[in-house]
C-alpha positions in Angstrom: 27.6 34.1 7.0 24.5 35.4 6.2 21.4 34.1 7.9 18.8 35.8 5.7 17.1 34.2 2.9 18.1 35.9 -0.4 15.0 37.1 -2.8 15.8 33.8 -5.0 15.6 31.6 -2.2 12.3 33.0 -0.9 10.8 32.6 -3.9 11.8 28.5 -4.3 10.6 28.2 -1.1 7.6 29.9 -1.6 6.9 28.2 -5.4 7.5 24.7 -3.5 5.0 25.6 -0.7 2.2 26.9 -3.7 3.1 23.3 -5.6 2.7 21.0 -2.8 -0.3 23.2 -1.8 -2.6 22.0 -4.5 -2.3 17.8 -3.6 -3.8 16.9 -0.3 -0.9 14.6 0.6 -1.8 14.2 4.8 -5.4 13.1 3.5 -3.5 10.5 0.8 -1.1 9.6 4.1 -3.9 8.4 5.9 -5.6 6.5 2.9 -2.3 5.3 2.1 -1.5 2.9 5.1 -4.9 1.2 3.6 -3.2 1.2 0.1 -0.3 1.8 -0.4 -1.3 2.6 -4.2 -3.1 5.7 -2.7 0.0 7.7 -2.6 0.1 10.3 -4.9 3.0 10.3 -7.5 4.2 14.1 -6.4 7.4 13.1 -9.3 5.7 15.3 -12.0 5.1 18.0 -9.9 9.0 17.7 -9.2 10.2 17.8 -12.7 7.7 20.6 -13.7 9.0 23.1 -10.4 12.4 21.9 -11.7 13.7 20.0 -8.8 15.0 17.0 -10.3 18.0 19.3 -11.8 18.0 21.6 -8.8 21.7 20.8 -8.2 22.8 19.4 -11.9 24.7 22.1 -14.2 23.1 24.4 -16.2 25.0 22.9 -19.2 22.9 19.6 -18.6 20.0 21.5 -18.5 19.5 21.6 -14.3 19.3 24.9 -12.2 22.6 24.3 -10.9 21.6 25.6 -7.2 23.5 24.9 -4.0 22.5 22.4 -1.4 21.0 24.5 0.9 18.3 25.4 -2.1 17.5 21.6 -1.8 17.2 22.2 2.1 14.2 24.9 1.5 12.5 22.2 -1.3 12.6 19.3 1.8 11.7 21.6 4.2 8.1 22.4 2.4 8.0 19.0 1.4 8.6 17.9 4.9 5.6 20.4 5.9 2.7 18.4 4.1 3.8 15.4 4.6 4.5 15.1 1.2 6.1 11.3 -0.2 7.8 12.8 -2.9 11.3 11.5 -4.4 13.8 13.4 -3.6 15.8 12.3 -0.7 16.9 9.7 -2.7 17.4 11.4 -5.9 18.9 14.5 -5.1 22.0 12.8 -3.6 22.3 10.3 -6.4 22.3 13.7 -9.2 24.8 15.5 -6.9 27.3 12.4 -7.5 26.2 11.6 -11.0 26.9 15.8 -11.6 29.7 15.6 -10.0 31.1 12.2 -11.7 30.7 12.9 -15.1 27.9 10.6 -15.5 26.8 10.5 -19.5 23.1 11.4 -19.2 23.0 14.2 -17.0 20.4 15.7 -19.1 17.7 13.2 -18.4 18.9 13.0 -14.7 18.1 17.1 -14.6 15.1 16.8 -16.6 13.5 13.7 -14.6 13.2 11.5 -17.3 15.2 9.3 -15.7 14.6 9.0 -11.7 18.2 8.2 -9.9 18.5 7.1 -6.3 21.7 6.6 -4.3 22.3 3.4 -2.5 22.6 4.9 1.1 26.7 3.9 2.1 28.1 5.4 5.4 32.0 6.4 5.0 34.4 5.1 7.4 34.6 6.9 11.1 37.0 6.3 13.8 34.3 3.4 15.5 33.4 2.0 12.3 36.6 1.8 10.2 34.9 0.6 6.9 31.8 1.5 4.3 28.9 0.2 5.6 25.5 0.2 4.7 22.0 -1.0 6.1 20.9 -4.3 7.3 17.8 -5.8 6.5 17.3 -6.4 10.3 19.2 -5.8 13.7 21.2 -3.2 15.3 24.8 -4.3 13.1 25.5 -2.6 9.8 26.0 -5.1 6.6 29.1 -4.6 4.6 29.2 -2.3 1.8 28.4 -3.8 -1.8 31.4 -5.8 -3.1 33.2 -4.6 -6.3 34.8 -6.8 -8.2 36.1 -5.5 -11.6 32.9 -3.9 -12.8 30.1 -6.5 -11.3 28.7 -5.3 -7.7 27.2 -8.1 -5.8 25.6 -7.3 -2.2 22.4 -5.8 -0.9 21.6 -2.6 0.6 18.4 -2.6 2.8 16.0 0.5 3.4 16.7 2.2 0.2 14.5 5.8 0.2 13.1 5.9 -2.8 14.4 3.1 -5.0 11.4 1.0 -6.0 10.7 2.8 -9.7 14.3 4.2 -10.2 15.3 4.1 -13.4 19.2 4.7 -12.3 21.0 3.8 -9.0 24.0 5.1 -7.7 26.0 2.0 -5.9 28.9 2.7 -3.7 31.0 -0.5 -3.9 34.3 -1.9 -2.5 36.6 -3.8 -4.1 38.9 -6.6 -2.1 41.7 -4.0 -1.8 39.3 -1.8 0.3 39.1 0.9 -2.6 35.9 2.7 -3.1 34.0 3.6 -6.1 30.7 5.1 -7.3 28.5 3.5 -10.2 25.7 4.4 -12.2 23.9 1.4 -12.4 20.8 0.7 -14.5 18.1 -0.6 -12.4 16.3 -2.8 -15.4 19.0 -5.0 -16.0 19.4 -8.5 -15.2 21.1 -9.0 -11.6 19.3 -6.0 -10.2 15.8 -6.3 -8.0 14.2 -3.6 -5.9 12.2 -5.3 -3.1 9.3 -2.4 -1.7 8.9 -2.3 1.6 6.8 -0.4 4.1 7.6 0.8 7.9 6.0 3.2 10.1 4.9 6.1 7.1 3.2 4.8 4.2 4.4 8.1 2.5 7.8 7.0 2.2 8.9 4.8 -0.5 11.7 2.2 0.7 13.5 -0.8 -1.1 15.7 -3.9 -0.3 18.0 -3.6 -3.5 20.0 -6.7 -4.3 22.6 -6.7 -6.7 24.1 -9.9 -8.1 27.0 -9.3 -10.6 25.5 -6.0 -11.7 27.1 -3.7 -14.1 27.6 0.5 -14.3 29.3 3.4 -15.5 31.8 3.6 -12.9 31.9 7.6 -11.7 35.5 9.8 -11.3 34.7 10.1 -7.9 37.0 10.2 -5.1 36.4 8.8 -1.4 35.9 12.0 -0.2 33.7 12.9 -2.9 31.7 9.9 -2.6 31.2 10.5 0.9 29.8 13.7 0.5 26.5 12.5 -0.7 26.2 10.6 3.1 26.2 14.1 4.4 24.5 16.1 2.3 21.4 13.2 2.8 21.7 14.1 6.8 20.9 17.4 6.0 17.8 16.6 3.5 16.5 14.3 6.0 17.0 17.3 8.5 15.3 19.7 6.5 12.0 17.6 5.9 11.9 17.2 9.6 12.4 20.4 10.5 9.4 21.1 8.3 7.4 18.9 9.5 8.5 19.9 13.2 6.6 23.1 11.9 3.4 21.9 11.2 3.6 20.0 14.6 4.0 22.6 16.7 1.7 25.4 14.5 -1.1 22.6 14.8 -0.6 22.1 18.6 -0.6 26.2 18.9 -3.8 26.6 17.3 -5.4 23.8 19.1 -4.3 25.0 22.4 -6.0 28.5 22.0 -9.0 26.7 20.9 -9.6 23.9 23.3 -11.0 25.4 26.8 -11.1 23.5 30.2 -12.4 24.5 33.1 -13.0 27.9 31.5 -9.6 28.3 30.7 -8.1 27.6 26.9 -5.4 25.3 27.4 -2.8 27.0 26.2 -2.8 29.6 29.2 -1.7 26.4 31.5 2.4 26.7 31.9 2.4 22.7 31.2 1.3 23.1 27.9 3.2 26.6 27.2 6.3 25.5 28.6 6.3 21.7 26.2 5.4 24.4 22.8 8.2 26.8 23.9 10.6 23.6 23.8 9.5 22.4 20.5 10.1 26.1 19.4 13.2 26.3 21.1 14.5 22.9 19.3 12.7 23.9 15.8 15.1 26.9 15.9 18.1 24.8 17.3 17.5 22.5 14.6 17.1 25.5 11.8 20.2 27.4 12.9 22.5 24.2 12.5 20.3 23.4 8.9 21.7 26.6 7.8 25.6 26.4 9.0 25.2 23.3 6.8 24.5 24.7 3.9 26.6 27.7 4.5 29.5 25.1 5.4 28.7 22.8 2.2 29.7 26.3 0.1 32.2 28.3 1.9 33.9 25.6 4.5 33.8 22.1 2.8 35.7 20.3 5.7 33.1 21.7 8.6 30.3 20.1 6.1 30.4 16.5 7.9 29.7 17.9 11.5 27.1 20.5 11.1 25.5 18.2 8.4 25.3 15.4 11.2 24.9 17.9 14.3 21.8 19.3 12.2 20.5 15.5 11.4 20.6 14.8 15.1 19.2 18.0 16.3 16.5 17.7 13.9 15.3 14.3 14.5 15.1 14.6 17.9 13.0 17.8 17.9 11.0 16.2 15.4 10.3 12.9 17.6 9.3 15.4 20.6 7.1 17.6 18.6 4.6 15.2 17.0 4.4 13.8 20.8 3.7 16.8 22.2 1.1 17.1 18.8 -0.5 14.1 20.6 -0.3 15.1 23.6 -1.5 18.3 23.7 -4.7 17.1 21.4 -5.4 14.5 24.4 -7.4 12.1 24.1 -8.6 12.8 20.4 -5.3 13.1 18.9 -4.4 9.4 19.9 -7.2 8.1 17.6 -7.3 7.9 14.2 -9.5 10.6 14.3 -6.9 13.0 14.1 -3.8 13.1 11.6 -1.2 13.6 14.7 -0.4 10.0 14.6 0.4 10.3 10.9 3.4 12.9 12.1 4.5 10.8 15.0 4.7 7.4 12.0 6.8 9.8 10.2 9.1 11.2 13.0 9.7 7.3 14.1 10.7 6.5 10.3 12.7 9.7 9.7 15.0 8.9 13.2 15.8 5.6 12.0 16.8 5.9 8.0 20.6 7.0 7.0 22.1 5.6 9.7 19.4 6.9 12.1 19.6 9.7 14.8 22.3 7.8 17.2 24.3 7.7 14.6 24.4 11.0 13.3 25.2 11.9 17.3 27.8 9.6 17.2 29.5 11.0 14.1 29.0 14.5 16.0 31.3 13.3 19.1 33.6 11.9 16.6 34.3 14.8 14.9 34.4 17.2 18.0 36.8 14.9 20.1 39.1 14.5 16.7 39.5 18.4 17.0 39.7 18.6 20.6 42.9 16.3 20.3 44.3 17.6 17.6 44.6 21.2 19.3 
């Protein structure tokens, strides 16, 4: 496995970092909890860099790059804060690509904006497809199929107010799974926006009633791939924004002198930035044996994508703490953007399941192998 970034990959990392560069988004995350109609609309900016067909085909026009090339894309995102599109569409084009869906062109080109309906596959606790509830602690059944209509609703949807396609995971009476392409304007589909915690982060309650689509030749396994490969977009943007955190905190604490001393030299603060370095690079390392995995070692890709979710949600939720902390008294106040990292670190633990679950899934798996040895 190699750990170092090929030429290509530098340069999409580096070409997302320039893009996002040039909109202040942590400025139009503060303005936006005011209005939400502050927040820039970054999609244009994703369809010119090409990132809307990062993983589609080159026959349908997309750049056909693996999932770890998405990682580097979240991870800059994740950086600036920035409320772009992409954690819901990028899963919803990997199963569209993957499912033959008929306008893969538009999918790759952005013309049409897909987002996948967020469905956790069965696990050995949770025997069933499940997917969010609007409210409590219990998962709501997945959408029911019958024939071709879907009927149910699937709370906390990243990105699906504005879709133009959604990708529904239904389940039919017999328990059999299947993947749609469902037109969003039709009649028996509404998109309820929502806000929580970030104002950067679009969300949706999406209700279906009797709702029609292109159904996808997906598999279970297949459709359960796009669960996992969300962990690890979610862990990437994190781990980004874990960056920023602790680069932030750093150059505070050199800056900031008390008693004649900068802050930083006190071990208190030196030892809490080592151990959001030490869990950055915890976080990174399993970010990578993801994407490795998700090429070269398909059946590992479910526990390093959730042992990399968890990993980087909790360094994520310590880091824009210590961001706070470590700023004192000014970086409780609105004064300071820290509490615009600690809104998104609360958000980003809870969506896809959230950071217990991801944990879960990571004992799951390991005590599945340690009996099957």
């Amino acid at each position: 496995m190699n750990l170092e970034l090929s030429q290509e990959q530098e340069f999409l990392r580096d070409a997302a970092r320039n893009a996002l560069g040039r909109v202040k988004t942590v400025e139009a995350a503060r303005e936006a909890l005011e209005d939400p109609g502050a927040r820039p609309d970054l999609w244009p900016t994703a369809c010119e860099a090409g990132w809307a067909g990062l993983i589609v085909d080159e026959e349908h026009g997309g750049a056909e790059l693996g999932a770890f090339d998405a990682m580097l894309v979240m991870i800059e995102a994740g950086r600036v804060l920035a409320g772009i599109e992409l954690l819901g569409h990028l899963p919803a084009a990997a199963l569209l690509n993957a499912g033959g869906y008929g306008d893969l062109g538009a999918i790759a080109e952005g013309t049409q904006r897909a987002t996948w309906l967020p469905t956790r596959p069965p696990t050995d606790d949770v025997p069933a497809w499940t997917v969010e509830a609007r409210g409590g602690s219990r998962r709501a059944p997945a959408v029911a199929l019958d024939g071709d209509r879907l009927s149910g609703t699937v709370a906390w949807v990243p990105d699906a107010p504005g879709a133009d396609v959604l990708v529904v995971i239904g389940v039919d009476a017999g328990g059999e799974v299947a993947a749609l392409a469902v037109d969003a304007t039709q009649d028996g589909v509404s998109v309820e926006a929502v806000t929580r915690y970030d104002a950067t982060r679009a969300l949706g309650h999406v209700t279906l009633d009797g709702a029609t689509g292109q159904r996808l030749a997906l598999d279970a396994e297949g459709i359960a791939h796009a669960w996992y490969f969300a962990q690890t977009l979610l862990a990437a943007e994190a781990i980004g924004t874990v960056e920023t955190c602790l680069a932030s905190s750093v150059a505070y604490a050199k800056e900031r002198f008390t008693f004649g001393r900068a802050i930083g030299s006190y071990q208190a603060v030196k030892h809490a930035l080592v151990e959001v370095l030490r869990r950055r690079e915890n976080a990174y390392s399993l970010l990578v044996y993801a994407g490795w995995s998700h090429e070269d070692r398909r059946d590992e890709f479910p526990l390093a994508a959730s042992a990399a979710r968890a990993a980087a949600s909790a360094a994520l939720d310590y880091a824009a703490r210590e961001l706070i902390s470590v700023h004192g008294g000014i970086g409780a106040t609105w004064e300071h953007d820290a509490p615009l990292f600690f809104r998104r670190a609360q958000l980003s633990r809870r969506l896809l399941g959230g950071m217990g679950d991801a944990t879960d899934r990571v004992a799951g798996e390991l005590l599945a192998k340690a009996g099957a040895v």
